[in-house]
MOPAC internal coordinates of N, CA, C and O (Angstrom, degrees):
PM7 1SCF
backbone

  N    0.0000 0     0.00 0     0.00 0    0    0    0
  C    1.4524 1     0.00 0     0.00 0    1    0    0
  C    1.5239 1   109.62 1     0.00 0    2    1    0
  O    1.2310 1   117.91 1   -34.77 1    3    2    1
  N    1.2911 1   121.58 1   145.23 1    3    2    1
  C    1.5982 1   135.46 1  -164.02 1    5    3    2
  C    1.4846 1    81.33 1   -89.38 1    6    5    3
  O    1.2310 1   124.42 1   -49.38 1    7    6    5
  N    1.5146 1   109.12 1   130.62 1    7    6    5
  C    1.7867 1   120.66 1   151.52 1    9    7    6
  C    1.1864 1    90.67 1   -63.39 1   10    9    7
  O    1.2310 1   136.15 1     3.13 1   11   10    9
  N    2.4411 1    86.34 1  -176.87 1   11   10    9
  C    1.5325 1    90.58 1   174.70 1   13   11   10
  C    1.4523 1    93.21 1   -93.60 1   14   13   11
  O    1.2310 1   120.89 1   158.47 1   15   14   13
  N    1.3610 1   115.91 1   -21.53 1   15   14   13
  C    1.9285 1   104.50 1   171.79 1   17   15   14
  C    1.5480 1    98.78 1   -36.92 1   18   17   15
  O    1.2310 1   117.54 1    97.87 1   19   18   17
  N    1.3381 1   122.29 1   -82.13 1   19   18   17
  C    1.3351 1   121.89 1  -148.98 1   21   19   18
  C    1.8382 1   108.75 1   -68.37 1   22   21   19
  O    1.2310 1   119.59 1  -178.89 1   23   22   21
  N    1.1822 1   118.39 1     1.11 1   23   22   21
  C    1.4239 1   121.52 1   141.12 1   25   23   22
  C    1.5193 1   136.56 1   -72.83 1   26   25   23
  O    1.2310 1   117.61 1   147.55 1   27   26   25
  N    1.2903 1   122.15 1   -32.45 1   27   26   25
  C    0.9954 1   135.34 1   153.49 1   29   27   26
  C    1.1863 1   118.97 1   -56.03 1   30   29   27
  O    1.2310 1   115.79 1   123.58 1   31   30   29
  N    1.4491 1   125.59 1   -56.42 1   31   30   29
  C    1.5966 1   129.44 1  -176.14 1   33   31   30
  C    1.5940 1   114.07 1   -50.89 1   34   33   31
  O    1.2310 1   127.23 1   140.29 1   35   34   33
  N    1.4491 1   103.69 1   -39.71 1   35   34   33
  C    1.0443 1   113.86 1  -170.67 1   37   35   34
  C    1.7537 1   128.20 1   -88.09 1   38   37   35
  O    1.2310 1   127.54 1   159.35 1   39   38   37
  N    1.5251 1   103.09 1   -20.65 1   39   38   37
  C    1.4794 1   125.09 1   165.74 1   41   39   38
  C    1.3564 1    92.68 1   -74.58 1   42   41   39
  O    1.2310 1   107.18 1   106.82 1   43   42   41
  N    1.5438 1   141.49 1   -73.18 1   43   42   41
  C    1.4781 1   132.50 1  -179.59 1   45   43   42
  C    1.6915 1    95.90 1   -39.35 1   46   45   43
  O    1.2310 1    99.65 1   161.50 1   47   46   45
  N    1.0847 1   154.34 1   -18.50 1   47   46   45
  C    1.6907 1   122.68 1  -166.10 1   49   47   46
  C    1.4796 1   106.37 1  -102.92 1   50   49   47
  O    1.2310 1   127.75 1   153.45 1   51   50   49
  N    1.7521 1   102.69 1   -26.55 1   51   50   49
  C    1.3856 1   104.65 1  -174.96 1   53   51   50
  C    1.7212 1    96.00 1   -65.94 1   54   53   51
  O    1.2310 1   122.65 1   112.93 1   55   54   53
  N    1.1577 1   112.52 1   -67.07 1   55   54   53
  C    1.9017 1   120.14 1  -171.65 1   57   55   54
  C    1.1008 1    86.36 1   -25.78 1   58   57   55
  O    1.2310 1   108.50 1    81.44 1   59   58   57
  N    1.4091 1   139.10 1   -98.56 1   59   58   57
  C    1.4288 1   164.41 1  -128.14 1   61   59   58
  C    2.0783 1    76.30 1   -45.82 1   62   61   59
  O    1.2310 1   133.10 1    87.46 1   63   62   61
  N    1.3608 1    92.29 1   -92.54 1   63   62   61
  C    1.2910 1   102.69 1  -175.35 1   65   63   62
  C    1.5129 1   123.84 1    -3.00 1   66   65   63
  O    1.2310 1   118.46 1   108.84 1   67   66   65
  N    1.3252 1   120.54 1   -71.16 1   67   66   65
  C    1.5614 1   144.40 1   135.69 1   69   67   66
  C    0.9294 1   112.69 1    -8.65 1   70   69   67
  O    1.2310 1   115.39 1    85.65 1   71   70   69
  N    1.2724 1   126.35 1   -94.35 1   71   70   69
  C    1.3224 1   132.19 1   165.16 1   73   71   70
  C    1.5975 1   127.08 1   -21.30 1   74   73   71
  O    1.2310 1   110.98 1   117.67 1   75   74   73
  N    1.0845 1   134.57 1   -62.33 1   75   74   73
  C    1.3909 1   134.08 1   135.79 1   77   75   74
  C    1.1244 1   141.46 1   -66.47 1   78   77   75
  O    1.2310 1   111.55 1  -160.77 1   79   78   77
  N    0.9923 1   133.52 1    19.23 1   79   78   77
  C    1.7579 1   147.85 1   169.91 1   81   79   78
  C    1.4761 1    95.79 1   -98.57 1   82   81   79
  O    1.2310 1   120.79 1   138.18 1   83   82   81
  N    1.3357 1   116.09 1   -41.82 1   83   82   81
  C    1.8191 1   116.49 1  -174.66 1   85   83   82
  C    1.1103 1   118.84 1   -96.91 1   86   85   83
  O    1.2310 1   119.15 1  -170.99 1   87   86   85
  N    1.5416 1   119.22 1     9.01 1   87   86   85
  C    1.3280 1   127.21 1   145.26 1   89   87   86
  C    1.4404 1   123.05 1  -109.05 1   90   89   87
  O    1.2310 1   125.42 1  -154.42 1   91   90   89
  N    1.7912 1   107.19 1    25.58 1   91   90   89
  C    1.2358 1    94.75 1   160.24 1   93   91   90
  C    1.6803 1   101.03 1    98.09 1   94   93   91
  O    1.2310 1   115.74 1   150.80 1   95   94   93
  N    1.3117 1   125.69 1   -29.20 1   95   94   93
  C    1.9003 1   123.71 1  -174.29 1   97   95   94
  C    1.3004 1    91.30 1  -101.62 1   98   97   95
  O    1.2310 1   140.30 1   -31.81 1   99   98   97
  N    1.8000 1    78.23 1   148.19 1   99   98   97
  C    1.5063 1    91.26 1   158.43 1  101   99   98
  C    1.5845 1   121.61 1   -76.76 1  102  101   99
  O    1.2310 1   117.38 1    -9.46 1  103  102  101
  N    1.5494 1   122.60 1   170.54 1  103  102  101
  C    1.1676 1   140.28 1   166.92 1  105  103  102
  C    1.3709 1   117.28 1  -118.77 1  106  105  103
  O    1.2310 1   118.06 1   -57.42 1  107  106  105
  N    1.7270 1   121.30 1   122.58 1  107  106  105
  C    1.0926 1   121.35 1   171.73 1  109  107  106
  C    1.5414 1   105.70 1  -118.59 1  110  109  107
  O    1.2310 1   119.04 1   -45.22 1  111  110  109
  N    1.4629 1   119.43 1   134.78 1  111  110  109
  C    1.6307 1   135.96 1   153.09 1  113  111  110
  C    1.5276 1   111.37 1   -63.05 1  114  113  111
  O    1.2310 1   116.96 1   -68.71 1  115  114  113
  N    1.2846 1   123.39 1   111.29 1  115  114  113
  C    1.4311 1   113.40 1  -175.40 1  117  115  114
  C    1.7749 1    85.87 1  -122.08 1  118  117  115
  O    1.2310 1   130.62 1     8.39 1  119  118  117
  N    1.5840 1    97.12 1  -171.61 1  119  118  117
  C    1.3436 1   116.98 1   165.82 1  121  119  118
  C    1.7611 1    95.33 1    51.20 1  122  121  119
  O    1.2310 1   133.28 1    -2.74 1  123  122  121
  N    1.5564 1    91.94 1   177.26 1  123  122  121
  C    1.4188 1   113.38 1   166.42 1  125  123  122
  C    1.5126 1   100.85 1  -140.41 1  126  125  123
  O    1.2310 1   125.88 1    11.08 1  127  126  125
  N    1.5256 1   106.30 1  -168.92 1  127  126  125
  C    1.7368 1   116.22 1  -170.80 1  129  127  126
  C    1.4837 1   113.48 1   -63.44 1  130  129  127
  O    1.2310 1   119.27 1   163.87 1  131  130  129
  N    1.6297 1   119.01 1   -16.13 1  131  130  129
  C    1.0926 1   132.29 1  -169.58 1  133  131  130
  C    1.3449 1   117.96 1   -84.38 1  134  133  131
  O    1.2310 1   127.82 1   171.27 1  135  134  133
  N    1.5550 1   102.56 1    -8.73 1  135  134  133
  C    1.9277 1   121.92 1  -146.01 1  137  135  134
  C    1.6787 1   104.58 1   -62.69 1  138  137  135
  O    1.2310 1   125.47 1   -84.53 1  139  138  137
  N    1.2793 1   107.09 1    95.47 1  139  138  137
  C    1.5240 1   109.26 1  -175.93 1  141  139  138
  C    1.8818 1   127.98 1   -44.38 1  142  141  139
  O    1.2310 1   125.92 1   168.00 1  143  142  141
  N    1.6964 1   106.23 1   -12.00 1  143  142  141
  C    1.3851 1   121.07 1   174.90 1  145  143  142
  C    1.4464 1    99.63 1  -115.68 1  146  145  143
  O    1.2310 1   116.16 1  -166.28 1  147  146  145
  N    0.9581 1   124.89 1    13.72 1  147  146  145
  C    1.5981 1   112.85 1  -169.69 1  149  147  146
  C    0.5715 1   121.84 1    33.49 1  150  149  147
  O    1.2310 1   103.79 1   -76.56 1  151  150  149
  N    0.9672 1   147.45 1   103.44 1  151  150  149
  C    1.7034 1   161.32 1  -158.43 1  153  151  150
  C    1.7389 1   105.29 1  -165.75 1  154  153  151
  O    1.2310 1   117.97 1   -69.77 1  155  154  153
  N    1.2399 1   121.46 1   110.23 1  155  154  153
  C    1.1697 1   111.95 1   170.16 1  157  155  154
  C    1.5135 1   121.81 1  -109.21 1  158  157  155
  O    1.2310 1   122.13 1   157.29 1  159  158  157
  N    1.0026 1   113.53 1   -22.71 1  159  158  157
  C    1.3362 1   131.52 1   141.30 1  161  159  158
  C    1.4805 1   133.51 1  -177.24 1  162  161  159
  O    1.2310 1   122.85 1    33.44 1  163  162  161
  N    2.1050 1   112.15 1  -146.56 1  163  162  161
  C    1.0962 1    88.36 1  -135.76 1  165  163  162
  C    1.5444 1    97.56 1  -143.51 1  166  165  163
  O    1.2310 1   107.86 1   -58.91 1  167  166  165
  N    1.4307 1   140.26 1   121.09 1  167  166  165
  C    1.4423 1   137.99 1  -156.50 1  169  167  166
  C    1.4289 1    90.12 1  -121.17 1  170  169  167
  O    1.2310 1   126.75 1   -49.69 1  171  170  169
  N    1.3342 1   104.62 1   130.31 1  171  170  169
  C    1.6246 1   127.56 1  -177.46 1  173  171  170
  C    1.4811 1   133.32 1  -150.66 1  174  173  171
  O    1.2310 1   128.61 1   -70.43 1  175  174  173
  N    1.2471 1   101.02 1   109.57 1  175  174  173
  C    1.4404 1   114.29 1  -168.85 1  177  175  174
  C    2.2451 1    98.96 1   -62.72 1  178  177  175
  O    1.2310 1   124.81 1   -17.75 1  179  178  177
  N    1.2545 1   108.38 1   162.25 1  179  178  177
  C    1.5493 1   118.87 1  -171.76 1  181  179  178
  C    1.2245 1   110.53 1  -125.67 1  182  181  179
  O    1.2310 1   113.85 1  -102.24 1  183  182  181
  N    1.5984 1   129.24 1    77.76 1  183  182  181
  C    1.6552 1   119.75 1  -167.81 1  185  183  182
  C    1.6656 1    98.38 1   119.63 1  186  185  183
  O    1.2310 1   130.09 1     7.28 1  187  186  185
  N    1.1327 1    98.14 1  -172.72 1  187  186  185
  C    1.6850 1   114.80 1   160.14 1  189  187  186
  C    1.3180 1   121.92 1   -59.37 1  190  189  187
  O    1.2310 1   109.33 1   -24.34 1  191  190  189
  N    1.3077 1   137.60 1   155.66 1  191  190  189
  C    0.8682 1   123.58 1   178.16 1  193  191  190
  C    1.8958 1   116.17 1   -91.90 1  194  193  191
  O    1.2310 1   128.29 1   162.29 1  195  194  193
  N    1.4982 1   101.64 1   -17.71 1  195  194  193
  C    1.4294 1   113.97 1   173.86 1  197  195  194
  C    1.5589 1    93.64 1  -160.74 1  198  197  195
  O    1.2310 1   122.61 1   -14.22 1  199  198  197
  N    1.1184 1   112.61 1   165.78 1  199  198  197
  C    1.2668 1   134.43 1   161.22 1  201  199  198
  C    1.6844 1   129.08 1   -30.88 1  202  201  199
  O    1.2310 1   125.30 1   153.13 1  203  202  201
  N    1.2223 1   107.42 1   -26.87 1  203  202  201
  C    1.6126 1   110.23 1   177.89 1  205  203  202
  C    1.5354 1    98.47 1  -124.09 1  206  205  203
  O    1.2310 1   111.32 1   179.21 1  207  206  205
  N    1.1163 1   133.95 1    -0.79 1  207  206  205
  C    1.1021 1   140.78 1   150.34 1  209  207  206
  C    1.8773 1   124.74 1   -21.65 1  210  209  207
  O    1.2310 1   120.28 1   -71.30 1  211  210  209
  N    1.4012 1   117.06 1   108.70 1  211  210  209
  C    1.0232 1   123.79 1   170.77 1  213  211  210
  C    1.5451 1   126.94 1   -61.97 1  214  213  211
  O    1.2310 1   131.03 1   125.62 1  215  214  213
  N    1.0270 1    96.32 1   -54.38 1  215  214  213
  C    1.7524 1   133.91 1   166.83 1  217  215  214
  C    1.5141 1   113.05 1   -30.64 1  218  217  215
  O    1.2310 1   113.53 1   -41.10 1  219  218  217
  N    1.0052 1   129.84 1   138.90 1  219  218  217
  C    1.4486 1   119.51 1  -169.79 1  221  219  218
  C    1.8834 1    98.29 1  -159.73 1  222  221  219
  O    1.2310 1   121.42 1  -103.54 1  223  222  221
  N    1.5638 1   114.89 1    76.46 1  223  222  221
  C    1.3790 1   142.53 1   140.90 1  225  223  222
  C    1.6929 1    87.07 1   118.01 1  226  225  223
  O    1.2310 1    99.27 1  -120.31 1  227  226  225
  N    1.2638 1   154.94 1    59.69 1  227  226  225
  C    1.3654 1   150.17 1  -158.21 1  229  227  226
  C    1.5563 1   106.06 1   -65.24 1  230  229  227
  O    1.2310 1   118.98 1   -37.70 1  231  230  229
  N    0.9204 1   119.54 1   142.30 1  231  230  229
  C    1.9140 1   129.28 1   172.40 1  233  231  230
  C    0.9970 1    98.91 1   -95.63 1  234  233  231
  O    1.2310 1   114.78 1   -30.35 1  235  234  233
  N    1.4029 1   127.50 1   149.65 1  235  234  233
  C    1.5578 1   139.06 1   146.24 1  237  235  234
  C    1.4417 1   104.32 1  -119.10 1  238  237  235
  O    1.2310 1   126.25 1   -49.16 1  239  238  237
  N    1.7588 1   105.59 1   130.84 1  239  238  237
  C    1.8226 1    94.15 1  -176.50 1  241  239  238
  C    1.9118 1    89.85 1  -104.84 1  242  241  239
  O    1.2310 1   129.98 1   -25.77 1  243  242  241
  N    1.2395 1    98.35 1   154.23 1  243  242  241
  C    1.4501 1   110.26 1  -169.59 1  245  243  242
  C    2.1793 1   116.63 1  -123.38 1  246  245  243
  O    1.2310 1   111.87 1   -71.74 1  247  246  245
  N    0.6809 1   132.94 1   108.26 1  247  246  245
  C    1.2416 1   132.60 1   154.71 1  249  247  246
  C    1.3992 1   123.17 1   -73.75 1  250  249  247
  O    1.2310 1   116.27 1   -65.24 1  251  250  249
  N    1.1804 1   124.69 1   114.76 1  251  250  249
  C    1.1718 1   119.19 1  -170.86 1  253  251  250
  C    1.4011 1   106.05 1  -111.06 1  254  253  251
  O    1.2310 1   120.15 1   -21.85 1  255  254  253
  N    1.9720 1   117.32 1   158.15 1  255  254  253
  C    1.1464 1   112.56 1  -148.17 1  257  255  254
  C    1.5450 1    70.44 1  -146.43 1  258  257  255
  O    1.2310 1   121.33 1   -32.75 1  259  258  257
  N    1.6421 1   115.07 1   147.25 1  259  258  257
  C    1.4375 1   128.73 1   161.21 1  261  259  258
  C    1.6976 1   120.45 1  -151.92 1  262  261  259
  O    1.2310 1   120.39 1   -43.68 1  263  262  261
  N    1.0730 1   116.86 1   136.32 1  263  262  261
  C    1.7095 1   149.04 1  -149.72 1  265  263  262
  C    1.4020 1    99.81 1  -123.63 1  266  265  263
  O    1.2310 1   118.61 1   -37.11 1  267  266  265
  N    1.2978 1   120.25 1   142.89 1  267  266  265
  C    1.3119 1   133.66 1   145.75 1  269  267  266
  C    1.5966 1   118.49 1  -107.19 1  270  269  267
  O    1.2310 1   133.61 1   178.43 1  271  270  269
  N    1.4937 1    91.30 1    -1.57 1  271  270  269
  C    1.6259 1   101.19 1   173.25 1  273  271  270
  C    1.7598 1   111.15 1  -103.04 1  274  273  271
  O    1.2310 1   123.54 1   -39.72 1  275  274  273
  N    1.4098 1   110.81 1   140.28 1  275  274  273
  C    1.2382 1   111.63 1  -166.15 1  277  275  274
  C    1.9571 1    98.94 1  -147.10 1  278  277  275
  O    1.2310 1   132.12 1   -85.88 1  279  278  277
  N    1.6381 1    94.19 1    94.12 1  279  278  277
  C    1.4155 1   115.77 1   173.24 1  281  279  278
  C    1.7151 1   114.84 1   -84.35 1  282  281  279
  O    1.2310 1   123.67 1   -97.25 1  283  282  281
  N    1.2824 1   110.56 1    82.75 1  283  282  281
  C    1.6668 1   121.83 1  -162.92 1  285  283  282
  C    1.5948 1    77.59 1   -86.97 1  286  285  283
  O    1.2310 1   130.07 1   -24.47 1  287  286  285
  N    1.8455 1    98.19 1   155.53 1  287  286  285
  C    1.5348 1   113.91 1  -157.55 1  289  287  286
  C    1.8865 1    77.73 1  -103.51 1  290  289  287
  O    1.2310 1   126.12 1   -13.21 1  291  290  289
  N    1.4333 1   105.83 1   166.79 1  291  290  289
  C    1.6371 1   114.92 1   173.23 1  293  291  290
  C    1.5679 1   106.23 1   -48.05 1  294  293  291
  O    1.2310 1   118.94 1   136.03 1  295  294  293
  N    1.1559 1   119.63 1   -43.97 1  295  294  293
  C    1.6448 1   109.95 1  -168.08 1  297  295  294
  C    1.6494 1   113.30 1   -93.67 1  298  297  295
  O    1.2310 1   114.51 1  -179.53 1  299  298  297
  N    1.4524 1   128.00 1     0.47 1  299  298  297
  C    0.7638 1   120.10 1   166.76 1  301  299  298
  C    1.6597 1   119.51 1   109.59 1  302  301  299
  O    1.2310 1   133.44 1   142.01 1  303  302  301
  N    1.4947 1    91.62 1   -37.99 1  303  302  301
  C    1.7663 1    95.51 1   170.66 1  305  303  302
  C    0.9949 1   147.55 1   -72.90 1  306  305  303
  O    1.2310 1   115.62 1   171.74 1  307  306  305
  N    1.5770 1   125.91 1    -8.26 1  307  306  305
  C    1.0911 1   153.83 1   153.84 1  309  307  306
  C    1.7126 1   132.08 1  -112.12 1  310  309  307
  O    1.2310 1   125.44 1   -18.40 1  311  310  309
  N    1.4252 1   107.16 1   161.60 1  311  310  309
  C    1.5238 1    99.96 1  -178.58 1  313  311  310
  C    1.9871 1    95.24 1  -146.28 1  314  313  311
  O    1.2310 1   122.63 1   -31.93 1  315  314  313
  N    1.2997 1   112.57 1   148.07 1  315  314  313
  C    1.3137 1   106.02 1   179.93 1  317  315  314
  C    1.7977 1   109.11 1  -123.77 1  318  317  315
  O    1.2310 1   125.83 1   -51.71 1  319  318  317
  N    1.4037 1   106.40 1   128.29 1  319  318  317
  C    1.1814 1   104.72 1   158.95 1  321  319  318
  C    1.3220 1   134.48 1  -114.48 1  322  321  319
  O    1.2310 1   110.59 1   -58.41 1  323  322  321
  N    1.2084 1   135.29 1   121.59 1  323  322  321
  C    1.5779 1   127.50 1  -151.87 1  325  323  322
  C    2.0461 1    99.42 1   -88.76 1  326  325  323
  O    1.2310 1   123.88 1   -79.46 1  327  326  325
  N    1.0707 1   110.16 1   100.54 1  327  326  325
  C    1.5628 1   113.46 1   159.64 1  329  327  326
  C    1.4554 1   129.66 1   -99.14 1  330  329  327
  O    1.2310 1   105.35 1     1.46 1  331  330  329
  N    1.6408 1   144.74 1  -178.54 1  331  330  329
  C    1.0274 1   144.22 1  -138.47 1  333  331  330
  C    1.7795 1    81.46 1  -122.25 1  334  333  331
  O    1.2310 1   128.20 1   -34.40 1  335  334  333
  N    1.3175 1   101.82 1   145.60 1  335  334  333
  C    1.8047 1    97.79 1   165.86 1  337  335  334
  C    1.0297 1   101.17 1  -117.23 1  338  337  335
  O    1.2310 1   123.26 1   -39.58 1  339  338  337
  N    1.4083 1   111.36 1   140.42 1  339  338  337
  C    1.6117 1   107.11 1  -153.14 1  341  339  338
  C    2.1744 1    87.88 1  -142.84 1  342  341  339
  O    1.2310 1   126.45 1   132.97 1  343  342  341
  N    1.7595 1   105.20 1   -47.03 1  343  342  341
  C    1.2840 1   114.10 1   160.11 1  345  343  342
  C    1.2492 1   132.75 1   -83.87 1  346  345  343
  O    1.2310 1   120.10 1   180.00 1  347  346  345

């Protein structure tokens, strides 16, 4: 049976995924729960990013974090979740 951890993990990879597939990057799932850098994965541009572009395919490594708790600030624009810093 799927926890709700391993529901969460897995709702954070799809978004991510989504989220960068429709702007065009790829999405990579790296690491596992064990991942000594945390790294869960990995958003990567393919080429330049434009034409005058120095940059040539850039990585972003990502840890992803998921809540069922949702501390919305008085005005609405923010939300805070308190986690452990560990990286």
């Amino acid at each position: 049976m799927m926890t709700e951890e391993h529901k969460k993990e897995h709702l954070s990879h799809v978004y991510v995924y989504a989220v960068a597939t429709s702007a065009r990057f790829a999405y990579e799932k790296t690491g596992n729960s064990n991942d000594i850098d945390s790294i869960d994965g990995q958003i990567r541009a393919h080429g330049p990013l434009n034409d005058n572009s120095k940059l040539i395919s850039p990585t972003i490594d990502l840890q992803l974090k998921a809540t069922t708790i949702c501390n919305i600030s008085a005005d609405g624009n923010f939300y805070r979740v308190p986690i452990k810093i560990k990286n």
